[in-house]
BAFI-3210 file (N, C-alpha, C; in Angstrom, 3 decimals, decimal comma, padded with zeros to 6 digits):
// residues 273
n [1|2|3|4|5|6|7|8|9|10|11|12|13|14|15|16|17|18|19|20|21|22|23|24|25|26|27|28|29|30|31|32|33|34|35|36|37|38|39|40|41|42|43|44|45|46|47|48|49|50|51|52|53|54|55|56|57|58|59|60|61|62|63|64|65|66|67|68|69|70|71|72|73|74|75|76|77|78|79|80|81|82|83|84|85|86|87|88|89|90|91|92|93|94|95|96|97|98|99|100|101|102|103|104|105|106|107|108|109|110|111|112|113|114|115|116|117|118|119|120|121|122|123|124|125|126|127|128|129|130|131|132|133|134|135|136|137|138|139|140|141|142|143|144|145|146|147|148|149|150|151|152|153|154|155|156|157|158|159|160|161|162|163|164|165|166|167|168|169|170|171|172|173|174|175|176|177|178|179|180|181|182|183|184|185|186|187|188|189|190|191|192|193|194|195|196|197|198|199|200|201|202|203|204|205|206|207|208|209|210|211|212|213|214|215|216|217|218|219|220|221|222|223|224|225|226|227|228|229|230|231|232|233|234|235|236|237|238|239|240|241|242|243|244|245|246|247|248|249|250|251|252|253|254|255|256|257|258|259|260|261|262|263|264|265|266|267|268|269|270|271|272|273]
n.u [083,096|085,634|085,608|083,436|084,387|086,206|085,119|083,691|085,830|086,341|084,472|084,768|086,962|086,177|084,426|085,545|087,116|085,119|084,066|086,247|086,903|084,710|084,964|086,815|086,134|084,506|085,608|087,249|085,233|083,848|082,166|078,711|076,988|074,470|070,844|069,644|071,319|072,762|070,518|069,769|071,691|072,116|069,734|068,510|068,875|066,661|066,611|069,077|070,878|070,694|072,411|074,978|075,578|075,995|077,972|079,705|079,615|080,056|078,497|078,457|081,424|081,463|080,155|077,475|074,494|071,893|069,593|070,308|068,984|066,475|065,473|064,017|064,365|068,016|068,747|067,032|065,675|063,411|061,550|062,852|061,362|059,506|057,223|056,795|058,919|060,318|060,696|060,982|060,805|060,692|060,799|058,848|058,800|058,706|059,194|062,068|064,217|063,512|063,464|066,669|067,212|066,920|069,599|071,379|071,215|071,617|072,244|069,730|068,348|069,475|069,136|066,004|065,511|066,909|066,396|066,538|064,995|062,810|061,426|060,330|058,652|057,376|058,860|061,169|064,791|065,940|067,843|068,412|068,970|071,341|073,478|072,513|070,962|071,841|074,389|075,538|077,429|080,559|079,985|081,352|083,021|082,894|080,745|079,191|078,406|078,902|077,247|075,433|074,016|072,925|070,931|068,852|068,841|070,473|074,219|075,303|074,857|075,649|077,916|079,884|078,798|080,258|083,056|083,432|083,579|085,797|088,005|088,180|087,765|090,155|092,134|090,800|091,592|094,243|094,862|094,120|095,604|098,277|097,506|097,434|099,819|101,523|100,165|101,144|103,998|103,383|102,495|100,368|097,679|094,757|092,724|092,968|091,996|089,688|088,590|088,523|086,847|084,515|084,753|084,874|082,228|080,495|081,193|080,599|077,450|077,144|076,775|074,338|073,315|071,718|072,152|074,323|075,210|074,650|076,522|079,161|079,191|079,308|081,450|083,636|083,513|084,215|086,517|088,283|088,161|089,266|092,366|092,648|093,416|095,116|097,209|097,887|098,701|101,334|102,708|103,401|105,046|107,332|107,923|109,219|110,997|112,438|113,547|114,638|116,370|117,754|118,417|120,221|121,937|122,708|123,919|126,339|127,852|128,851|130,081|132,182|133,167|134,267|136,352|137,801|138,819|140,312|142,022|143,804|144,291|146,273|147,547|149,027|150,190|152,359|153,886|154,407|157,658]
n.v [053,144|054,183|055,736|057,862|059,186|060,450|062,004|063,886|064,838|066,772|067,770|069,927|071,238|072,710|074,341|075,559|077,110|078,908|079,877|081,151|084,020|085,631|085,548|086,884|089,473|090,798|090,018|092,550|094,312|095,764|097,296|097,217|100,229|101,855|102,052|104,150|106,553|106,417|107,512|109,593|111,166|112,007|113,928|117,560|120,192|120,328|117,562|116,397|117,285|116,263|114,442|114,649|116,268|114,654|113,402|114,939|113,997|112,536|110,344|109,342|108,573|106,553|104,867|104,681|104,646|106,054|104,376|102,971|105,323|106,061|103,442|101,315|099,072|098,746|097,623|097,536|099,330|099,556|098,951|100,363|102,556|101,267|100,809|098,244|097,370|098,342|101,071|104,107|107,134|110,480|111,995|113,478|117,027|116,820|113,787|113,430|113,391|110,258|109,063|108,765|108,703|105,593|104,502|105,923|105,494|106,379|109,138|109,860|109,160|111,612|113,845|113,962|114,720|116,796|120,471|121,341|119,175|118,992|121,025|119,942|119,865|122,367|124,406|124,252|123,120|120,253|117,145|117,768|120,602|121,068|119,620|118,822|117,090|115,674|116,542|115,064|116,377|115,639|114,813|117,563|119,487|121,950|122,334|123,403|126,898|130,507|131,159|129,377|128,432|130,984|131,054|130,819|131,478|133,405|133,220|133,183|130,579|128,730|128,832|129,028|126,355|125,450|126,294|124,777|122,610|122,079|121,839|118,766|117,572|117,855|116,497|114,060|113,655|113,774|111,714|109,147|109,701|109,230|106,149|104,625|105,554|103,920|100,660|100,332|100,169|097,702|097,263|096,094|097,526|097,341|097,793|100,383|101,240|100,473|101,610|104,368|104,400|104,251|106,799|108,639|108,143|108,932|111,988|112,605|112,473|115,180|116,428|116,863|118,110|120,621|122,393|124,509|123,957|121,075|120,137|121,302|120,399|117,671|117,711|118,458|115,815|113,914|114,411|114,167|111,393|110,806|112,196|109,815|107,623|108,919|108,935|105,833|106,078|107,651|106,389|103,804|105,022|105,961|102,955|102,209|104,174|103,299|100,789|101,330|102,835|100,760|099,413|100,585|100,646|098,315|097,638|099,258|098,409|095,836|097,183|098,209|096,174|094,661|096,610|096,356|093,865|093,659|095,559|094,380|092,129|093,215|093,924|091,603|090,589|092,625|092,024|089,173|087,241]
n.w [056,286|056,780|054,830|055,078|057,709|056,727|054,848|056,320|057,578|055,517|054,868|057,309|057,581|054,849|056,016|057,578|056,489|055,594|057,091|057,989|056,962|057,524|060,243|061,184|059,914|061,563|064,050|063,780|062,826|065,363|067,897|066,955|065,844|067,315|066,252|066,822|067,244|065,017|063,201|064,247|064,142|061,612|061,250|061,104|063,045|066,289|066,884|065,747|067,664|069,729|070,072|069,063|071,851|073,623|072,712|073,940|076,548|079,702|080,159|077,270|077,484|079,437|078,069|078,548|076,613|074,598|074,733|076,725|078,973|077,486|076,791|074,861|071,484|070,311|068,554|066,274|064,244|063,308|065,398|067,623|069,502|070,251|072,680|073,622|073,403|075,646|075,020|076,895|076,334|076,877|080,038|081,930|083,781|086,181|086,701|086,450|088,198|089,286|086,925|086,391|088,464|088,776|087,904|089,684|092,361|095,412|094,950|094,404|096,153|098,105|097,050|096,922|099,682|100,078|100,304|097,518|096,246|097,637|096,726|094,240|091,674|092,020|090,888|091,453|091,045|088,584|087,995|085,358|085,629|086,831|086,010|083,234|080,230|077,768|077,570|080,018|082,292|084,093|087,954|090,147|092,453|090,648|089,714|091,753|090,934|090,272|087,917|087,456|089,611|090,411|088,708|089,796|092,203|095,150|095,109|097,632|099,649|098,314|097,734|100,398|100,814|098,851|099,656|102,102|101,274|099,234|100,403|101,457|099,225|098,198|099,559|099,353|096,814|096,565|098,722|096,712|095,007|096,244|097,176|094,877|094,360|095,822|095,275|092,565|092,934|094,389|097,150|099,486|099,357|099,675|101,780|101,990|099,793|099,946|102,331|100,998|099,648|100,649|102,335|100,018|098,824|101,497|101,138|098,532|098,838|100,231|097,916|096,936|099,484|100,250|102,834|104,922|107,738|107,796|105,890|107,069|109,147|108,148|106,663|108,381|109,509|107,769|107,053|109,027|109,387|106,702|107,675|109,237|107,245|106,186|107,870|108,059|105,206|105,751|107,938|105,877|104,268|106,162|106,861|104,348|104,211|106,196|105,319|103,050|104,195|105,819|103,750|102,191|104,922|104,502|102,223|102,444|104,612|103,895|101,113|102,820|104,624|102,684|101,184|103,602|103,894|101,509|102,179|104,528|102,950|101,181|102,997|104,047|102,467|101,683|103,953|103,851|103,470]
ca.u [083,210|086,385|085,601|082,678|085,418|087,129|084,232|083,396|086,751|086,707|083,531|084,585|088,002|085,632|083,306|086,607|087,660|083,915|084,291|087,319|087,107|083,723|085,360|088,504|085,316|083,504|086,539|087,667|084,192|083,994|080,666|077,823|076,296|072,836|070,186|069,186|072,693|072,539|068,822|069,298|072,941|071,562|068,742|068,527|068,233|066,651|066,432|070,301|071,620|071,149|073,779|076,165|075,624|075,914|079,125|081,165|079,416|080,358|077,894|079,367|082,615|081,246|079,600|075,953|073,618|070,309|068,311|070,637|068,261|065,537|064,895|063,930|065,414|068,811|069,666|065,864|065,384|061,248|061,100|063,312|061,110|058,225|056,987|056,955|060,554|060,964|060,752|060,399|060,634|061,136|060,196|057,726|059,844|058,333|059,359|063,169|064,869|062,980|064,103|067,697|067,428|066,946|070,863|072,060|069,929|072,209|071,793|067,836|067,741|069,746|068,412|064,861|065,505|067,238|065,346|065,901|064,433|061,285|060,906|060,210|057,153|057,411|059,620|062,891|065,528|065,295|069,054|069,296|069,143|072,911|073,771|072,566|070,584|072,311|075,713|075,881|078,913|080,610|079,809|082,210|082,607|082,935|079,265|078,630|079,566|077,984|076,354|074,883|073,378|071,930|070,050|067,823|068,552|071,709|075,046|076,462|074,839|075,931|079,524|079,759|078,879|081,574|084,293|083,669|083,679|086,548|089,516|088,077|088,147|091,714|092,572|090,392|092,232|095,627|095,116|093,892|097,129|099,507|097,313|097,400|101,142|101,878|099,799|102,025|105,004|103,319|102,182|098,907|096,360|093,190|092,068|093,012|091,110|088,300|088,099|088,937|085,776|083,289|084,839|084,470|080,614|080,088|081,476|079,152|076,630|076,740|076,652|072,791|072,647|071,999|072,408|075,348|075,453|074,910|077,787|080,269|079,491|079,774|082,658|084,825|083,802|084,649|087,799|088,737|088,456|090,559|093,464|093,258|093,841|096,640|098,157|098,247|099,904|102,226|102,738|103,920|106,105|108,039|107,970|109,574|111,892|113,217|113,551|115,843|117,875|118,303|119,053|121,766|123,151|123,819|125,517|127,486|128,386|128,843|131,381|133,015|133,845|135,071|137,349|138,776|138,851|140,899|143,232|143,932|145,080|147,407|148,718|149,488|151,192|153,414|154,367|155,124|159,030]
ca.v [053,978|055,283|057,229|058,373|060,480|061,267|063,136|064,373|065,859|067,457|068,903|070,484|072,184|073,536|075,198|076,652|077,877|079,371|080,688|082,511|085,607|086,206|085,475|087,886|090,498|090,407|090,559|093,776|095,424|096,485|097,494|098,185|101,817|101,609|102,831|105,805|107,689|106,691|107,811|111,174|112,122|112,602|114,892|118,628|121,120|119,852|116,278|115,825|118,171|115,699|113,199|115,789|116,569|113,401|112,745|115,000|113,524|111,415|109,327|108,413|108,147|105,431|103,618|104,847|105,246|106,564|103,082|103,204|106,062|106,296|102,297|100,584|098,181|099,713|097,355|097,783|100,653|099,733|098,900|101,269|103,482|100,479|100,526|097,060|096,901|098,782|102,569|104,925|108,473|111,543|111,889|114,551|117,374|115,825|112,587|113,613|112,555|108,961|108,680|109,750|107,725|104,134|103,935|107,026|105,489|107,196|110,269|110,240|109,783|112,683|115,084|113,957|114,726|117,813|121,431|121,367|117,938|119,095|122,074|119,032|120,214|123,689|125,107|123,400|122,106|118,701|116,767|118,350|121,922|121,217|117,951|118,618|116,532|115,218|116,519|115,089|116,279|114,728|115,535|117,777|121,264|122,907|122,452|124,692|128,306|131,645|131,270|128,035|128,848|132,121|131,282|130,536|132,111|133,962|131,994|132,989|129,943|127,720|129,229|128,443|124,936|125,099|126,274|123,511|120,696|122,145|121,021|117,676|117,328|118,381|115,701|113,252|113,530|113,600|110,415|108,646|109,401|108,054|104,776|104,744|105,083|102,138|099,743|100,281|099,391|096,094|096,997|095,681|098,597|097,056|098,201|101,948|101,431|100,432|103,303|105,645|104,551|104,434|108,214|109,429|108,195|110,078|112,940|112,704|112,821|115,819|117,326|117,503|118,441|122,249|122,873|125,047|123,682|119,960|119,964|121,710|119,359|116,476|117,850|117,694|114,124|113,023|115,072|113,094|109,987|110,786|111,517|108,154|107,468|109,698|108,403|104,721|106,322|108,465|104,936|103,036|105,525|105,431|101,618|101,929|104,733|102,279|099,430|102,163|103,136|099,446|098,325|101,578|100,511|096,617|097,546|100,391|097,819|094,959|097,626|098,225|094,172|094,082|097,283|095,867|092,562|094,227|095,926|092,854|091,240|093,651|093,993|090,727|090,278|092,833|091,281|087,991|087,150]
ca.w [057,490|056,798|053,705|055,705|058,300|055,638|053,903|057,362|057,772|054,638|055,597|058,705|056,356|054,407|056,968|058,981|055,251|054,581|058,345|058,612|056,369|058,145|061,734|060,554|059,206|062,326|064,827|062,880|062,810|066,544|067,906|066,080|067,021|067,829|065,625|067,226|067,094|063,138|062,757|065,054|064,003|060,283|061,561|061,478|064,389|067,680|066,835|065,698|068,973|071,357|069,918|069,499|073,042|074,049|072,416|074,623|077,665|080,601|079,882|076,032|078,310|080,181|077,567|078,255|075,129|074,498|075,211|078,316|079,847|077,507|076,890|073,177|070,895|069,728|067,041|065,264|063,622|063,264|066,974|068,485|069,947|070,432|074,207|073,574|073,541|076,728|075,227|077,699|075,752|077,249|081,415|082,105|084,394|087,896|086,638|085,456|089,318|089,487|085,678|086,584|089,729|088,393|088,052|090,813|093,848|096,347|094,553|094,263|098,478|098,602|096,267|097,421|101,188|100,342|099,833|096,159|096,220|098,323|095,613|093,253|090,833|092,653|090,092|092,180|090,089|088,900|087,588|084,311|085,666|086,750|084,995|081,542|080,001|077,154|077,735|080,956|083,022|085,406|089,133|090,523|092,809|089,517|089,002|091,756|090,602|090,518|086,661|087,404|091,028|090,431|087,773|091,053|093,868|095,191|095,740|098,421|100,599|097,288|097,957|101,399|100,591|098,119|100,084|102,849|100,887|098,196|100,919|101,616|097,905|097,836|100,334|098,950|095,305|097,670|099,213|095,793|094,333|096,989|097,449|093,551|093,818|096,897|094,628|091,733|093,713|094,984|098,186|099,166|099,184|099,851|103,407|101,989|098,839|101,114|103,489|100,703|098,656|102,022|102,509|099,011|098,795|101,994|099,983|097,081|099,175|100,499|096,952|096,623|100,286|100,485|104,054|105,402|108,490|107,449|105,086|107,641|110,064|107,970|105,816|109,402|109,873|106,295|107,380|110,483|108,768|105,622|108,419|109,685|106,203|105,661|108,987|107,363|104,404|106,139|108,325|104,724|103,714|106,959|106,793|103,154|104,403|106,962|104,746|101,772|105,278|106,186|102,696|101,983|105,714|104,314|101,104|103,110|105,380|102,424|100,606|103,839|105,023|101,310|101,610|104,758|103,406|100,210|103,033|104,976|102,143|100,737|104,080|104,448|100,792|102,362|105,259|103,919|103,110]
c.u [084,392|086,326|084,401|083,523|086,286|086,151|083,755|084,322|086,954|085,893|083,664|085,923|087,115|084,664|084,350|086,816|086,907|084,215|084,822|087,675|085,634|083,965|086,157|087,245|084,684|084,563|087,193|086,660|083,866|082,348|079,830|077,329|075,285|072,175|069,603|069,999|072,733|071,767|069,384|070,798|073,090|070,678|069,393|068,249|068,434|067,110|067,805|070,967|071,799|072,392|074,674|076,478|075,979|077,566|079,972|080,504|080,080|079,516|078,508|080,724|082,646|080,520|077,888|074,972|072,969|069,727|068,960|069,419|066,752|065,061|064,680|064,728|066,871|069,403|068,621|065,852|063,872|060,963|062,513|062,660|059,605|058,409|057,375|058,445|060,953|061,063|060,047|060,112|061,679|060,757|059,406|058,938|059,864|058,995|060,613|064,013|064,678|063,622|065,781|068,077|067,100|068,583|071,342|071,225|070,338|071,648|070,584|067,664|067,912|069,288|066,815|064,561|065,895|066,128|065,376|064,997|063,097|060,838|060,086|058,633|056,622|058,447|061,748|063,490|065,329|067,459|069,305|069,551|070,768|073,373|074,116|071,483|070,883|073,925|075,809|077,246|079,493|080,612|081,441|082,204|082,027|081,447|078,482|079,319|078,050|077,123|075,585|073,402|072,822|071,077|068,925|067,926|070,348|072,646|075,728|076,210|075,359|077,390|080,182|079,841|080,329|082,879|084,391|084,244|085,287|088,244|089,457|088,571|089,405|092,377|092,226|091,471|094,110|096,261|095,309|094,909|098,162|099,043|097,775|099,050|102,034|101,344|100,674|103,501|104,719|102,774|100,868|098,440|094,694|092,339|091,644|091,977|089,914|087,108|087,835|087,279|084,547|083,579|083,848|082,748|079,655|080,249|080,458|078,070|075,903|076,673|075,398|072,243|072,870|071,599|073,631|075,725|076,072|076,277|079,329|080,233|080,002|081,421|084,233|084,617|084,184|086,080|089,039|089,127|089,509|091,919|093,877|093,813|095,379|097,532|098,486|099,473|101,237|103,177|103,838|105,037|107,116|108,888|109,407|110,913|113,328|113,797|114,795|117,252|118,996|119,255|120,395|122,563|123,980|124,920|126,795|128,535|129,074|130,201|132,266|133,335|134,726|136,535|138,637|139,409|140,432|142,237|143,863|144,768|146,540|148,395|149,497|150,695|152,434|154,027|155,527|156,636|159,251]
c.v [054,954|056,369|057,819|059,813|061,043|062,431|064,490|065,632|066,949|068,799|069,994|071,799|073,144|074,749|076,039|077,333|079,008|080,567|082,195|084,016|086,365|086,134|087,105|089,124|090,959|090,897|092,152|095,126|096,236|096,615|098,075|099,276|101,674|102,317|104,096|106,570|107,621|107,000|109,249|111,839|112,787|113,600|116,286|118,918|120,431|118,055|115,651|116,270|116,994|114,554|113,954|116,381|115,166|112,698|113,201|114,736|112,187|110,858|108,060|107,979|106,679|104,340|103,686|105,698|106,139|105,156|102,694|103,706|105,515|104,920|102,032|099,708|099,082|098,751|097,425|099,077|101,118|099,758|099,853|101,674|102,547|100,154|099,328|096,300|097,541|100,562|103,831|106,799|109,296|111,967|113,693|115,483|116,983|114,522|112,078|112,974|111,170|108,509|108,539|108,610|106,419|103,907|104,937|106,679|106,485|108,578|110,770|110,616|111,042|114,070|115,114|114,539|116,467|119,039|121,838|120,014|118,312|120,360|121,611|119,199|121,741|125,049|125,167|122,708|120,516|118,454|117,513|119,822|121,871|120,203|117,971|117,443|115,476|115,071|116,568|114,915|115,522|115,730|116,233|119,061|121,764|123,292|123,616|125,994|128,869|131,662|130,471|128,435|130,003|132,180|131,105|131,547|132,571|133,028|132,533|131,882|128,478|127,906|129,325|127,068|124,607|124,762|125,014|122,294|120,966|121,466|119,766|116,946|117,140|116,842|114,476|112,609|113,181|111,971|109,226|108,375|108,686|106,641|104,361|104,155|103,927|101,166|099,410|099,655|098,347|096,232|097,030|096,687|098,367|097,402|099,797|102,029|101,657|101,332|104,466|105,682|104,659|105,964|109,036|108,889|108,968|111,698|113,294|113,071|114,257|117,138|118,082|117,783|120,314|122,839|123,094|124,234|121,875|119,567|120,427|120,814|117,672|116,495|117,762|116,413|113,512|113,572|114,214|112,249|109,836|111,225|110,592|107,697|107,572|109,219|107,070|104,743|106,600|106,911|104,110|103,854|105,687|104,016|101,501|102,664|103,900|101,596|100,121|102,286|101,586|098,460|099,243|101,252|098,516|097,089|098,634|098,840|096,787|095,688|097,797|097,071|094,618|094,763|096,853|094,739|092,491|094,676|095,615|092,275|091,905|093,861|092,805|090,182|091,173|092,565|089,987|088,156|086,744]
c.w [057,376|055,596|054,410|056,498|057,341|055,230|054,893|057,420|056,745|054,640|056,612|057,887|055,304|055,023|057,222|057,492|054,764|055,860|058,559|058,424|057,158|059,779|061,875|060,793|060,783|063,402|064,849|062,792|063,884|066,554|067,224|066,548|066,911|066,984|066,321|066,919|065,347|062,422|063,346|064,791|062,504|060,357|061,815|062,527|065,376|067,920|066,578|067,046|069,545|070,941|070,192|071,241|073,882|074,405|073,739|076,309|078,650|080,656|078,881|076,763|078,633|079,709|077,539|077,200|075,461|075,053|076,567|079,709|079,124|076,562|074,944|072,950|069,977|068,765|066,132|065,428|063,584|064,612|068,344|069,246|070,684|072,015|074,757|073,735|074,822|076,602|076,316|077,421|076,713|078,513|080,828|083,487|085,643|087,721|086,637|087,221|089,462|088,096|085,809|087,783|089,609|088,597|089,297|092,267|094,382|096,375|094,964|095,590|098,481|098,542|096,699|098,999|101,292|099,961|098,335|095,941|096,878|097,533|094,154|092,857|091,417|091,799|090,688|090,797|090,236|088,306|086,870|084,449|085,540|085,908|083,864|081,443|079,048|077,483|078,930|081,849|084,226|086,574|089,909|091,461|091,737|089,188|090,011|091,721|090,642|089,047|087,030|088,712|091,078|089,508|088,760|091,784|093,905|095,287|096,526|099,469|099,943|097,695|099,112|101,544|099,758|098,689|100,938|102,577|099,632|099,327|101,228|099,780|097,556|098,387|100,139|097,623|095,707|098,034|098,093|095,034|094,658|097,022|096,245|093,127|094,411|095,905|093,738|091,811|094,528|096,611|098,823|099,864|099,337|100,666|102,668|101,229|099,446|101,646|102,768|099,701|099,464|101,926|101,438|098,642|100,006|101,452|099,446|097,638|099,573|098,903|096,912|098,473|100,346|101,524|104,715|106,667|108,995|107,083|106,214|108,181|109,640|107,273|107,335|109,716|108,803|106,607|108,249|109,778|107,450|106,099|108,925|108,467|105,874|106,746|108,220|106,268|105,195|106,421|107,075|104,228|104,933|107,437|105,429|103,835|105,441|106,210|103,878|103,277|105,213|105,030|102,474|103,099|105,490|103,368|101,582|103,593|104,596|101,571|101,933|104,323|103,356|101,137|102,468|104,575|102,523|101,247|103,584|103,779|101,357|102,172|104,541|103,220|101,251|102,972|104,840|102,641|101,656]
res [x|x|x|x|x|x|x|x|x|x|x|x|x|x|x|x|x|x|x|x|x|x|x|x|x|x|x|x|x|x|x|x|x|x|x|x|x|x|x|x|x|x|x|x|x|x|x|x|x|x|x|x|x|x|x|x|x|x|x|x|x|x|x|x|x|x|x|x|x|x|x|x|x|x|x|x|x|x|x|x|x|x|x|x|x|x|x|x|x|x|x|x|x|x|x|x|x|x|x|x|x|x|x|x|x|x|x|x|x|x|x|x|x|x|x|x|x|x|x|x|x|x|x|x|x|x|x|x|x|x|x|x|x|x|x|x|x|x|x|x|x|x|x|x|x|x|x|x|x|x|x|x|x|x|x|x|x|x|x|x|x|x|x|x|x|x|x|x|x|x|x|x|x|x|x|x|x|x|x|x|x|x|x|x|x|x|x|x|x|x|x|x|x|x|x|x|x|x|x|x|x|x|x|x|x|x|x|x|x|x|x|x|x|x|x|x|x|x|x|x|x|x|x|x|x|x|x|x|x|x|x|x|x|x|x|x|x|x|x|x|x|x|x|x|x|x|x|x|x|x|x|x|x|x|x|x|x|x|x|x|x|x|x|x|x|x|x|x|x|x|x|x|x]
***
């Protein structure tokens, strides 16, 4: 029995020994890249573009592939593209919001409700008009401008929308920073975070709405509410400002007893005979 654990143990030294340069190898290698990007980044022309486009996307940012959107096996190379694995190709241009809108629900409502959204198979934009398709950008004003928006229709009702929503933005990015910077210094931020992420998804929303009137009206109620906000802040930094007064009037007070303390005593060393 006991040369039995013995042989056992010797066994188990040898495994961790056979192990470790392939543990080491393995830890070291980092993720594998998916066969598609190593199949389509060798390709000429149309068929290599879209990686390259890809790369400088907020998508690759965030970690989302190709079999992300457009489905397959991404570590087979034979069954990549096999239905069977989940491939979904390339949407048809009616199809490109519902495609688009599997991960963006929010989005889809919005854009569906709105009048580019009811233009849908009418020669209305679909996501990638502004988006991109590959090199998808991230959502921002910036996306609407006068190149972008007249490739349709005029912008001055696009630039209107803009301006409305460009000071909420301002105020939005405002607030984000100060909560950003209370956290850092320890002070619990959770309510703000809260409010500030309910706000900014009303926000977003009104991206794909293209109604002047809509957006003003909502852009002062997203308004309102990111001053209650800013009141809270304001609120904390008053709190803090107190607290720097209160602490500069101890040690004032703290060197002053000590001073007096110090003066006292030499006065009394004088005194005595």
């Amino acid at each position: 029995m006991r040369q039995l654990n013995v042989t056992i143990k010797l066994a188990w030294i040898l495994a961790a020994l056979f192990m470790m340069p392939q543990a080491a190898a393995a830890a070291t290698a980092g993720p594998v890249e998916i066969v598609c990007i190593q199949c389509h980044a060798k390709l000429p022309g149309k068929y290599g573009e879209p990686v390259k486009l890809w790369q400088g996307s907020i998508h690759a940012e965030n970690g989302i592939a190709c079999n992300s959107c457009h489905g397959g096996d991404p570590k087979d190379a034979a069954n990549a593209m096999s239905p069977a694995r989940g491939f979904l190709g390339v949407p048809k241009e009616g199809a490109i919001p519902a495609f688009c809108g599997r991960c963006h629900v929010g989005v889809l409502k919005d854009y569906l409700t709105s009048l580019h959204g009811k233009a849908l198979g009418r020669g209305g934009p679909t996501c990638v008009t502004c988006h991109g398709n590959h090199n998808v950008v991230k959502a921002s004003l910036d996306l609407i401008n006068e190149k972008s928006c007249s490739r349709c229709h005029s912008f001055k009702q696009a630039e209107k929308i803009k301006a409305a929503m460009h000071e909420t933005e301002k105020m939005i990015l405002t607030i984000e920073t100060r909560t950003a910077g209370f956290k850092q210094q320890g002070i619990d931020t959770d309510r703000l975070e809260k409010g500030l992420f309910a706000v900014r998804n009303s926000f977003h929303s009104l991206f794909h709405t293209v109604d002047t009137v809509k957006v003003g009206a909502e852009s002062a109620r997203i308004q309102a509410e990111l001053k209650k906000l800013e009141n809270t802040l304001n609120g904390i930094d008053e709190q803090l400002r107190k607290r720097k007064l209160i602490g500069a009037g101890a040690v004032a007070a703290a060197l002053l007893a000590a001073l007096l303390f110090y003066l006292l005593r030499k006065t009394f060393e004088r005194t005595e005979p």
